[in-house]
C-alpha positions as CSV (number, residue, x, y, z in Angstrom):
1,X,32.5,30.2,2.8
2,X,32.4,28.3,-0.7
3,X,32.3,25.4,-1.8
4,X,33.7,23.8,-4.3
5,X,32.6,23.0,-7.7
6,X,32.5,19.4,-7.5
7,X,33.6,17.0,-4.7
8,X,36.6,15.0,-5.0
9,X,35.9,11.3,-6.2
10,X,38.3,10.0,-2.9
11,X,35.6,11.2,-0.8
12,X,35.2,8.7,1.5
13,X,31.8,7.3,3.4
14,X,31.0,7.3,6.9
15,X,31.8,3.6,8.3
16,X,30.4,2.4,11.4
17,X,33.5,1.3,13.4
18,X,32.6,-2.3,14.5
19,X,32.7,-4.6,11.6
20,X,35.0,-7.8,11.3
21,X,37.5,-6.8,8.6
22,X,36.2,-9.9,6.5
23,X,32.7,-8.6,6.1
24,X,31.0,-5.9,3.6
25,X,30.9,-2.8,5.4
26,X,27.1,-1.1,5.3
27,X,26.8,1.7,3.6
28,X,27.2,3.1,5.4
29,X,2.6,51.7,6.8
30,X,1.4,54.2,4.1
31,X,3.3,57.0,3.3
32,X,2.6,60.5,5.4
33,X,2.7,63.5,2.8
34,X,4.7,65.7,4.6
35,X,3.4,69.1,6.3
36,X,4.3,72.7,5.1
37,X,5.4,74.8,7.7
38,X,3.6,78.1,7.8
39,X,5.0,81.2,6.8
40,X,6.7,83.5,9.0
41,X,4.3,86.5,8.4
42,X,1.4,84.3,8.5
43,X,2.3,83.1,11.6
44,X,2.8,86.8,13.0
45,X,-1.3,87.7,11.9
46,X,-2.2,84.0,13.4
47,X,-0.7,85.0,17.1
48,X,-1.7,88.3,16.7
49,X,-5.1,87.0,15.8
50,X,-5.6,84.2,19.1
51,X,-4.0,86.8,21.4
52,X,-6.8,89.0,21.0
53,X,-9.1,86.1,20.9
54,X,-7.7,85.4,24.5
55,X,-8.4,89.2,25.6
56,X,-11.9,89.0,24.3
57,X,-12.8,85.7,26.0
58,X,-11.2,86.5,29.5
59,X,-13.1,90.4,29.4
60,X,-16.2,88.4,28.7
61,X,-15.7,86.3,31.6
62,X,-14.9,89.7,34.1
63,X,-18.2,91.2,32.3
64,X,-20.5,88.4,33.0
65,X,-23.8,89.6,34.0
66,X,-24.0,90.2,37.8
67,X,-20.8,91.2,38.3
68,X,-19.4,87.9,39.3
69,X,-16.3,86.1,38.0
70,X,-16.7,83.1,36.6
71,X,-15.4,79.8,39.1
72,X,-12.1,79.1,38.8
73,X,-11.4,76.3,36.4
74,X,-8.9,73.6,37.8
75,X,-7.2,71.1,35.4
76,X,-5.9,68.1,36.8
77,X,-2.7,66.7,35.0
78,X,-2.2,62.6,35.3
79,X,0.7,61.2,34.8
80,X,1.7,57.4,33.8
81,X,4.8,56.1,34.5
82,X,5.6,52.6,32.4
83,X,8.4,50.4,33.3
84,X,10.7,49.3,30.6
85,X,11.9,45.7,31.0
86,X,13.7,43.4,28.6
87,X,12.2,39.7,28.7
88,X,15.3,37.1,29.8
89,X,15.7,33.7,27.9
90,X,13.0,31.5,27.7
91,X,13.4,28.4,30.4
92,X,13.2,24.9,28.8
93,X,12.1,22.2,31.4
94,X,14.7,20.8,33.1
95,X,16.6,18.0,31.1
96,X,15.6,19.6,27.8
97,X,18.0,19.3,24.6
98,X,17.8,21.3,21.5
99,X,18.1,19.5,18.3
100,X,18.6,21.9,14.9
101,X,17.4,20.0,11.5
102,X,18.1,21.4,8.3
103,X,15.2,22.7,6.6
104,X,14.2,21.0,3.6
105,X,15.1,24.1,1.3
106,X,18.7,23.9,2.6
107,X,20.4,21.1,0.3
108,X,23.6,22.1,1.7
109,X,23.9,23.4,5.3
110,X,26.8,25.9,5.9
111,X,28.5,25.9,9.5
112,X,30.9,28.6,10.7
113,X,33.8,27.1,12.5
114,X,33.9,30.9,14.7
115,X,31.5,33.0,16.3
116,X,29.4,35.8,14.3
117,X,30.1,39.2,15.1
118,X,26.9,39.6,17.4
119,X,27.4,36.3,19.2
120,X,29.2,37.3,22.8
121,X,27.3,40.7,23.1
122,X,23.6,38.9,22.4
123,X,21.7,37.2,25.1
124,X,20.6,34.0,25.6
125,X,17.5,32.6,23.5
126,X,16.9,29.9,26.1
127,X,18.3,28.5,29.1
128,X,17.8,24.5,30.6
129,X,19.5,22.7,33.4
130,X,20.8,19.8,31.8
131,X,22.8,16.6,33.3
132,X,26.5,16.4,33.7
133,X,28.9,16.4,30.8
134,X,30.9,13.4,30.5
135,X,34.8,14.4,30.5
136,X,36.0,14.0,27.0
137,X,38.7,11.4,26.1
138,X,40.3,13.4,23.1
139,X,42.1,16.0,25.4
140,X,44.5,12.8,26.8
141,X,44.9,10.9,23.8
142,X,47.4,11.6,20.8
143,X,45.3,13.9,18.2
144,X,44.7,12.4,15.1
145,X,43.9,13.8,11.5
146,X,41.6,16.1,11.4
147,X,38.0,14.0,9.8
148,X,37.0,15.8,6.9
149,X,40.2,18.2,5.8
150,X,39.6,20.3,2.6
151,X,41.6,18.0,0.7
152,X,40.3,14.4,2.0
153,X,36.5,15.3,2.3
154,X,34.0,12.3,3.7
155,X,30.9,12.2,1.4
156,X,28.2,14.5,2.2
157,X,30.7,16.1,4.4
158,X,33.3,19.0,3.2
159,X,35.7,21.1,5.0
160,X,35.8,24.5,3.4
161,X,37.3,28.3,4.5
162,X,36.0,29.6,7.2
163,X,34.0,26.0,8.5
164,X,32.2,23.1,7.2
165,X,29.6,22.3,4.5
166,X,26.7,19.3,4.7
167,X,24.8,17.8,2.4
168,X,20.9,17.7,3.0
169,X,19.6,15.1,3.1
170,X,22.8,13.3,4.6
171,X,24.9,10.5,3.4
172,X,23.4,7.3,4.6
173,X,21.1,5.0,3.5
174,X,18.2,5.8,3.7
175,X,19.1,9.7,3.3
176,X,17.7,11.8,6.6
177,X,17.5,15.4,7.4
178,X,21.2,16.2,8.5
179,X,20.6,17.4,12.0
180,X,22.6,18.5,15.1
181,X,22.7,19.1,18.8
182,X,22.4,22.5,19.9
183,X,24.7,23.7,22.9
184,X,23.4,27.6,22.7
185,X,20.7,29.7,21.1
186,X,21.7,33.4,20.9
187,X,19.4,35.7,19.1
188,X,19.9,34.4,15.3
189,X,22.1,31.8,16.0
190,X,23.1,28.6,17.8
191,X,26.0,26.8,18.6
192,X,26.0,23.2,17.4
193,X,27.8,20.5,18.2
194,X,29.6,19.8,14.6
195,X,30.2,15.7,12.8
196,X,33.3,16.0,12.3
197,X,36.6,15.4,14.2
198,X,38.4,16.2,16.8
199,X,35.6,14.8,18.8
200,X,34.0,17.9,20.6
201,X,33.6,20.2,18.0
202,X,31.8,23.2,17.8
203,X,30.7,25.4,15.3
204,X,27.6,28.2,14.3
205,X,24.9,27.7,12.1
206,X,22.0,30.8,11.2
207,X,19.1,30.0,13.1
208,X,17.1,31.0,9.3
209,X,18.0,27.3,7.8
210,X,17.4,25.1,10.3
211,X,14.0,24.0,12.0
212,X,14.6,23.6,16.3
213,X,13.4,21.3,18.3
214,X,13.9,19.2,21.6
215,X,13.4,16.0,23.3
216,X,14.2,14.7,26.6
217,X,15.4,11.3,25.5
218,X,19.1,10.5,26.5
219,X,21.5,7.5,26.5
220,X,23.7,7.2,29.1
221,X,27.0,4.6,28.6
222,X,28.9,4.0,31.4
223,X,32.2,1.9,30.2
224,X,33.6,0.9,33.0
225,X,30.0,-0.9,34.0
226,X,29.6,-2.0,30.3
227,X,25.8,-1.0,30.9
228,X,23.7,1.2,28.8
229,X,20.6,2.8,30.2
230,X,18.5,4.9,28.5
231,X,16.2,8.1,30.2
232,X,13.4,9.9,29.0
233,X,13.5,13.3,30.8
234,X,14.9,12.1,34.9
235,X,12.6,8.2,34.4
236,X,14.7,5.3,33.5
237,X,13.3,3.4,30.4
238,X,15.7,0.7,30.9
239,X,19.4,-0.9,31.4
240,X,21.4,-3.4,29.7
241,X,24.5,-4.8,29.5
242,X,26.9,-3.4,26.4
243,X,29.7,-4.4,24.6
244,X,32.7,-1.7,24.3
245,X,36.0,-1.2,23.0
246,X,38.5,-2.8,23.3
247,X,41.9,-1.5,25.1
248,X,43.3,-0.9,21.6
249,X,40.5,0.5,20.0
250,X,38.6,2.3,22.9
251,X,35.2,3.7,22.8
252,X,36.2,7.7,22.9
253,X,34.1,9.7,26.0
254,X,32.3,12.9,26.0
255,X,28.6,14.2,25.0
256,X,28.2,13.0,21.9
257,X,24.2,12.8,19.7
258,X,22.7,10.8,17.0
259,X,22.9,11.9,13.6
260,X,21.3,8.8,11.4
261,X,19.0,5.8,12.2
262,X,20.5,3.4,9.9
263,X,18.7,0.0,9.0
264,X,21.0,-2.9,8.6
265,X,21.1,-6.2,6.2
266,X,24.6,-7.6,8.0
267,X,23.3,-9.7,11.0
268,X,26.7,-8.1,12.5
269,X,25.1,-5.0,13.1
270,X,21.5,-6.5,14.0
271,X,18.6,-5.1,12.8
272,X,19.5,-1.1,13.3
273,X,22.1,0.9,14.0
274,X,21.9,4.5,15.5
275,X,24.7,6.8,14.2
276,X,27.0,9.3,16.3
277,X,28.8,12.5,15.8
278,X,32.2,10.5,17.3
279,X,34.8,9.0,15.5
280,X,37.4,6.7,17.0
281,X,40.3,8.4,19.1
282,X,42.7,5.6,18.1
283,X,42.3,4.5,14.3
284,X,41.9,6.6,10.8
285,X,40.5,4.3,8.6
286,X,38.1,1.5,8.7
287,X,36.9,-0.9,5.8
288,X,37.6,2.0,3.6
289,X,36.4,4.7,5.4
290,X,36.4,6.8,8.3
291,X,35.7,5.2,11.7
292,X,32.3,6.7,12.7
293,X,31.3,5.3,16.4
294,X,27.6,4.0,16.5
295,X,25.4,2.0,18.7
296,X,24.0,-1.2,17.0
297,X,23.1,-4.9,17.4
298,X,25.0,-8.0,17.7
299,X,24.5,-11.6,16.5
300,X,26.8,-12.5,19.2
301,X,25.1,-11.8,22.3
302,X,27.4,-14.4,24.0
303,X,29.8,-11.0,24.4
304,X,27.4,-9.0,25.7
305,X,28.9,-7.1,29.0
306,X,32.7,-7.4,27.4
307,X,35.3,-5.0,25.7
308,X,35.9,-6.5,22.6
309,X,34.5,-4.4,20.3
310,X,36.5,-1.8,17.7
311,X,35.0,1.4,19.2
312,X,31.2,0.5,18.7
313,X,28.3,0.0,21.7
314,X,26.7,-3.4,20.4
315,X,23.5,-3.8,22.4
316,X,21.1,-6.8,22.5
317,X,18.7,-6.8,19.3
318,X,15.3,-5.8,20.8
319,X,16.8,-3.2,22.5
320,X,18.7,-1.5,19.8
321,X,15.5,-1.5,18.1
322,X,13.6,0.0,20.8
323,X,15.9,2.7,21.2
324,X,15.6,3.5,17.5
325,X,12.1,4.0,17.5
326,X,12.1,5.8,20.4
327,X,15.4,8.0,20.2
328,X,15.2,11.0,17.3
329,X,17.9,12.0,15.4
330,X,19.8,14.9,17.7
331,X,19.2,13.4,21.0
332,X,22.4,13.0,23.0
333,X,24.6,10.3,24.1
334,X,26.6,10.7,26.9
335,X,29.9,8.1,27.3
336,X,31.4,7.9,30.7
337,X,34.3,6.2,31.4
């Protein structure tokens, strides 16, 4: 993959898909000397030499004084047998994401839209039983552009040959270590789920630039309840009523994570909002950019529990806030219908 030498200036910036169309949008071993074999005549006077070495040593033994042989000599022989066995994947506790960060060195992180050579024939790195994933919504709805292309790229985000291309730190304010949910771990590699859309995509990334970790924190949507609860491994942390979509701007399902905890100044948004890997299923463009799905506050709390929103999960204030200190960048969010 390459990428090019300078981004086009139309990039455009990852908007969080719930703002009124009047208001600002945020910004969104040493060497062994080898030995000389002997010479063929040499070795001719050397077995000649330890054959009559033998003879001497054995008549000595039949000559022994008192006419007696010498005891038998018995030589026991013990043999080990070692088992060879190959170690299986290491098993994460049960509920256990993975979460790969870029490492700091990477300033931009390169993801393979196919599987390396090695990936099918390697074994699993690790292995976890992890809840249900939520159906997706983007296999029955019409598909949409794809979100970046190599000729309308979304700041800090690039399609290029062969995959994608991310900016470390990544785009939004303030700038945090772009990171990703991991779906496999094979030997050198993982399997990521990828920003970008169609929702649900998957790409590769060399285990070598990025730094793995997990977390058992999870947010659960359920749509058709309008409730939110959040998890930490199988304990409930707590429920609330949500606002969702709307019925023409619908909240998209499927397993999607948290890419950026973004602070907010519009009381629109409340005091944080926590940003996803989705993008709408139903619009291209919002406010000037693309329609990233996020979970933040309200200053309307009168509309909690109602679908009126433009793709977004507005939850009451404190709760937001708890969920941002408390959620890390990676951790998934699974939307039911």
């Amino acid at each position: 993959m390459s990428r090019p030498d300078a981004r086009p200036a139309a990039a455009r910036r990852c908007t969080i898909d719930d703002q009124p169309q009047d208001e600002a949008a945020p910004p969104t071993g040493a060497d062994v000397p080898p030995v000389e074999p002997i010479p063929r005549r040499h070795r001719t006077v050397v077995m000649a030499v330890a054959a009559l070495a033998v003879v001497a040593f054995v008549g000595g033994l039949l000559l022994w004084p008192g006419g007696e042989s010498a005891a038998p000599v018995t030589t026991t022989t013990t043999t080990s047998s070692t088992t060879s066995t190959t170690a299986g994947p290491d098993q994460l506790p049960a509920g256990t994401f993975q979460i790969a960060t870029a490492k700091p060195s990477v300033s931009i992180l390169q993801v393979r839209s196919t599987p390396p050579g090695p990936w099918e024939s390697t074994p699993l790195s690790t292995t976890t039983d992890l809840p249900p994933t939520p159906p997706p919504s983007q296999p029955n709805v019409p598909l949409r552009v794809a979100l970046p292309t190599p000729d309308a790229p979304i700041v800090g985000r690039t399609a290029v040959e062969g995959g994608w291309e991310f900016e470390n730190p990544g785009p939004y304010d303030p700038r945090q270590p772009f990171s990703m949910m991991v779906l496999e771990h094979r030997g050198d590699w993982v399997k990521v789920a990828v920003p970008v859309r169609p929702n649900g995509t998957e790409g590769w990334v060399a285990v070598e630039d990025v730094d793995l970790s997990t977390t058992q924190r999870r947010i659960e949507i359920r749509l058709g309840e309008r409730m939110l609860r959040a998890y930490d491994g199988s304990e409930l942390v707590f429920e609330t009523p949500v606002v969702v979509g709307s019925a023409f701007t619908q909240t998209p399902t499927g397993r999607f994570y948290v890419t950026d905890i973004v602070p907010q100044t519009s009381p629109s948004y409340g005091p944080v909002a926590l940003a996803t890997d989705g993008y709408s299923e139903m619009i291209d463009e919002f406010d000037n950019g693309v329609p990233v799905i996020a979970l933040h506050g309200t200053n309307r709390p009168d509309l909690v529990g109602q679908a009126v929103s433009n793709g977004c999960i507005r939850v009451p204030n404190e709760l937001i806030q708890q969920l941002a200190d408390t959620v890390p960048r990676g951790a998934p969010v699974d939307i039911w219908a």
